[in-house]
N, C-alpha and C positions, 0 to 999 in steps of 0.2 A: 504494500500500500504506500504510495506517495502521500507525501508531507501535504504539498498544495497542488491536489491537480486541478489542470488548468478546466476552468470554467466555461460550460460550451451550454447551447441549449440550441437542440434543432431545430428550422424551420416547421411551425405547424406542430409542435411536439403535445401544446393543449388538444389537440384532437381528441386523446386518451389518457385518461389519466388515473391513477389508483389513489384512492383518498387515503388522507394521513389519520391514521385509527390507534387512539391510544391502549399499550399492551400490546397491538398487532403488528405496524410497519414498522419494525426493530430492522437492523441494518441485518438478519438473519433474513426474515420473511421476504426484503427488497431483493436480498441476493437472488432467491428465489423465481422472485415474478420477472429478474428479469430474465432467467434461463427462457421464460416462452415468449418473451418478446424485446426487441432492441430500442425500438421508438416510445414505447409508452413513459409517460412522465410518474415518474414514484414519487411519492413523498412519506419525510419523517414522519417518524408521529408528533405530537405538538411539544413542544423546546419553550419551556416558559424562560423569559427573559434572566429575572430571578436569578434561576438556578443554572446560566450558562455566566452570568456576571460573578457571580458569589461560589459556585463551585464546578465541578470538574469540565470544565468544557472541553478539553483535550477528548474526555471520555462521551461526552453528548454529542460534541461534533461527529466525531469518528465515522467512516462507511468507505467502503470501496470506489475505486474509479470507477469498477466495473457496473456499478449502481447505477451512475448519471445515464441519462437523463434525468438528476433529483433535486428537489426543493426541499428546503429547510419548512417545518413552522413554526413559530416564536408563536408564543401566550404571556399577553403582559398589559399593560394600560398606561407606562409611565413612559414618557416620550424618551427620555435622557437613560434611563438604562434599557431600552429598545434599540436606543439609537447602539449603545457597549457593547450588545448582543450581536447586531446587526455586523458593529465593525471586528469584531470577533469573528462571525463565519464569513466575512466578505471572502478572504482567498481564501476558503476551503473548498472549491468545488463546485458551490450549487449552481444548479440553473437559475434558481430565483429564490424569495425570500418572501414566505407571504404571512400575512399578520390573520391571527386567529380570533374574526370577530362571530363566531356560530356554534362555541361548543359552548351546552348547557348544563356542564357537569356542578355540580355543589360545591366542589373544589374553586372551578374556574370561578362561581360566581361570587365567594367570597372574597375574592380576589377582583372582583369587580370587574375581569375580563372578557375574555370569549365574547359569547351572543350577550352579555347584558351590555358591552358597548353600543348596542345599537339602539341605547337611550342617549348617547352619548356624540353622537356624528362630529363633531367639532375636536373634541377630545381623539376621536380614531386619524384624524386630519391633520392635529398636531404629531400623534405617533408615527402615521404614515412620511409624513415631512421628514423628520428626524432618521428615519430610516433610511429612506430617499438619499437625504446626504453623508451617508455614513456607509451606503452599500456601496459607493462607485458606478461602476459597472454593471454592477447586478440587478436585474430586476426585480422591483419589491412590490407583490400582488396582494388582494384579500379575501379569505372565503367568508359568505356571511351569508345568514338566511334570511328568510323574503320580508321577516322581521318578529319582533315578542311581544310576548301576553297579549293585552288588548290593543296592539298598535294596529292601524290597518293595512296591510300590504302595498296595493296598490296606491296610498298615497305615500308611506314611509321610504318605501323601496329608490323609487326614483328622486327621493329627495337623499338620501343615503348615497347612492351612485356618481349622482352631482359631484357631492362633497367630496368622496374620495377622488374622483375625476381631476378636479380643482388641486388638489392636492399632488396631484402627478400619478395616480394609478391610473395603469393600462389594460392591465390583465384583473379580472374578478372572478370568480366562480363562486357560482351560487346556490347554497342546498333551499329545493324547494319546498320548504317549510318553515312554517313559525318554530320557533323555541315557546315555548310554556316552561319561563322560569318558576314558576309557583304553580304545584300541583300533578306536574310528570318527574319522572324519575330521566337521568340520561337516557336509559334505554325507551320508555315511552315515549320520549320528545324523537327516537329515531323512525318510530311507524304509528302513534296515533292522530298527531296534526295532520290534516290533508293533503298531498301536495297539488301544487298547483304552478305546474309545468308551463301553461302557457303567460303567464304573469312570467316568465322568467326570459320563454322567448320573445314576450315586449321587447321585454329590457333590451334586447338586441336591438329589435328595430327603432327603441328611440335612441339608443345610444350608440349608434352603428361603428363610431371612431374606437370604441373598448370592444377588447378579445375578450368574450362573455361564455363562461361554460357554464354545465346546468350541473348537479347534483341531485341525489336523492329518489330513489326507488329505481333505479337502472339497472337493469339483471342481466341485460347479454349484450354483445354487440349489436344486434336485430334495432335493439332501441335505441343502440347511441347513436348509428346509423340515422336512424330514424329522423334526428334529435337536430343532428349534423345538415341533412336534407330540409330540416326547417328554417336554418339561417344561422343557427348557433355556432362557435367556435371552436369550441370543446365539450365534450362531455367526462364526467369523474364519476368512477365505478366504487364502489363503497366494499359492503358487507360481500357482496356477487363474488367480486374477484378476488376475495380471503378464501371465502368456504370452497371454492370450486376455481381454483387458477388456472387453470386447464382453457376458460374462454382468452383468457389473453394470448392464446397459442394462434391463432387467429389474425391478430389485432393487426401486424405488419402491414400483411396483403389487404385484410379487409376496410380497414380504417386508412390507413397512409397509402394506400396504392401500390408497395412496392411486390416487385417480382421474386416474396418470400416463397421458401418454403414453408408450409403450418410447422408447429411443434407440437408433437405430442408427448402427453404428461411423460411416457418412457424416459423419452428424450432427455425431457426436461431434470427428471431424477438424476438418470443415467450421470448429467452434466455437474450435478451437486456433489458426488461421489469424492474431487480433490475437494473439493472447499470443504464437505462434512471432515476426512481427513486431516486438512492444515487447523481446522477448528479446532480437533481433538488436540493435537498436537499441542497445540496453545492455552489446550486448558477448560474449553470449551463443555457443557456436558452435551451430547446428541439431544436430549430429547429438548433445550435450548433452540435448536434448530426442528427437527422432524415436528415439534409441534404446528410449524406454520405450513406442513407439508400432508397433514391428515386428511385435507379435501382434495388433493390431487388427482384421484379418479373416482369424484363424486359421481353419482349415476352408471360406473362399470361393472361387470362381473370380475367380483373379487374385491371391488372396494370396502367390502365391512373389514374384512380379514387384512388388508394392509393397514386399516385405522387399529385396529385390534393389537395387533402384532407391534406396531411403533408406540400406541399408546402405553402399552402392559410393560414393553421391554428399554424402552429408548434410555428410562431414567436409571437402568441399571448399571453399576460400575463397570465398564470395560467397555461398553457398548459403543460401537463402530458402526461404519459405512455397511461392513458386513449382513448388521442386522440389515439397512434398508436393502440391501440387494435380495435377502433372503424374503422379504415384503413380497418385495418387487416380482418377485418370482409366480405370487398368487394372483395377480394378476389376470387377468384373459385378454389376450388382441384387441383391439378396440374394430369394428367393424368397417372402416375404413381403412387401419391398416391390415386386415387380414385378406 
């Protein structure tokens, strides 16, 4: 792993993208998704400001080259150690650097971050700025939802986008749905608010100068497709492409155009094989990694018995690549490649 690799972010890279899921997009899981796909944009899990200024950031920054296409997410509210944060990861790597105004966790919200900044629009304008000059280079984006509690979308929304606009944001992505800071739990706030998808692809066409991606309820390519055909810039796969990473095998040819060839989950294992080994090597425990690898042939014949088999053994002392090969083995062809 290099110290500072150099910072690239490909044309059209928002096309696709895998949301930053805390617990989930650990620099194990990224390595992972990106075995099935080269172009899709990954992101961290959320990097609260905080805890990149005050302690280990050597250890938070950290990810492979082989990652990037990756973005950082910072969680924070205070413009000036946003801004320490900001100039902290600037030459690490990322593609971009986007500010987390949409998670509704009890954490985030004592903190008065995440999605409760969007009582706050002035306040995200001053952090955004701050970031702005302190990234260089890099691009510094926002994900936020369509707005909280009793606010109303449709008027909130685009008076929200303004501001960060104003402010020098290019790139936004947007999960469609309200936060209910008071009365959902995080998990509720991810599927009982309604979404409301075409309130998101407004926002394209009033604001047609900002690269505007949708979030929220998107389950295969078929939709972000979809999504893509309606005017929108990107679209960001969430929970879909954790439990079942196997759609991102795809994503090359069918999202970007290019004259890939698919990946299948095989493959994709098959390819983790040195990394699970240099992990071990390092100190690593397998089951550290195999866990973000248990949906890999969701929907296959055989896939109870590799969930089985990695979840019962992975955490046990010795445990190697060996074990996943021996998974891998229960397996059955998938019906395309047989």
């Amino acid at each position: 792993m290099t110290e500072k690799p150099s910072c690239f972010r490909p044309a059209g890279s928002h096309r696709l993208s895998v949301a930053p899921m805390m617990d989930w997009t650990d620099r194990h899981c990224r390595f992972f998704h990106r075995q099935f796909t080269r172009r899709t944009l990954l992101y961290t899990e959320m990097v609260t400001a905080a805890a990149l200024v005050h302690g280990p950031a050597e250890r938070l920054l950290a990810h492979d080259p082989a990652e990037c296409p990756l973005a950082l997410q910072l969680g924070g509210a205070d413009p000036a150690q946003l801004a320490r944060a900001t100039g902290l990861a600037r030459d690490r790597g990322f593609a971009e650097i986007n500010l987390n105004v949409g998670c509704p966790s009890d954490r985030v919200q004592s903190g008065c971050f995440g999605a409760a900044l969007m009582k706050t629009p002035d306040l995200v304008a001053d952090c955004l700025r701050a970031m702005i000059d302190a990234a260089g280079e890099v691009p510094v984006t926002v994900k936020c939802r369509i707005g909280i509690d009793e606010q109303e979308p449709v008027e909130v929304l685009p008076r929200f986008l303004e501001t960060v606009a104003d402010a020098g944001v290019r790139v936004v992505t947007i999960h469609a749905r309200k936060a209910w800071l008071q009365g959902l739990s995080p998990k509720e706030n991810r599927t009982i608010p309604p979404l409301d998808h075409d309130l998101v692809v407004a926002m394209k066409a009033r604001f047609p100068e900002m690269t505007v991606a949708i979030n929220g309820g998107i389950t295969d390519l078929a939709m972000a497709r979809g999504f893509l055909a309606r005017g929108l810039d990107g679209v960001m796969i969430g929970r879909a492409a954790y439990h079942s990473p196997a759609i991102l095998g795809t994503a090359d040819r069918v999202i970007y155009g290019e004259q890939a060839a698919d990946v299948e989950a095989e493959d994709a294992v098959r390819a983790m094989l040195p990394y699970l080994e240099a992990e071990r090597s390092a100190g690593t425990p397998l089951a550290a990694i195999t866990r973000h690898m248990l949906g890999a042939f969701t929907g296959r014949p055989g896939a109870r018995r590799w969930r089985r088999i990695l979840s019962e053994e992975a955490h046990r002392p010795g445990a190697g690549p060996d074990l996943v090969e021996r998974a891998l083995a229960t397996i059955e062809p998938s019906a395309e490649a047989a």
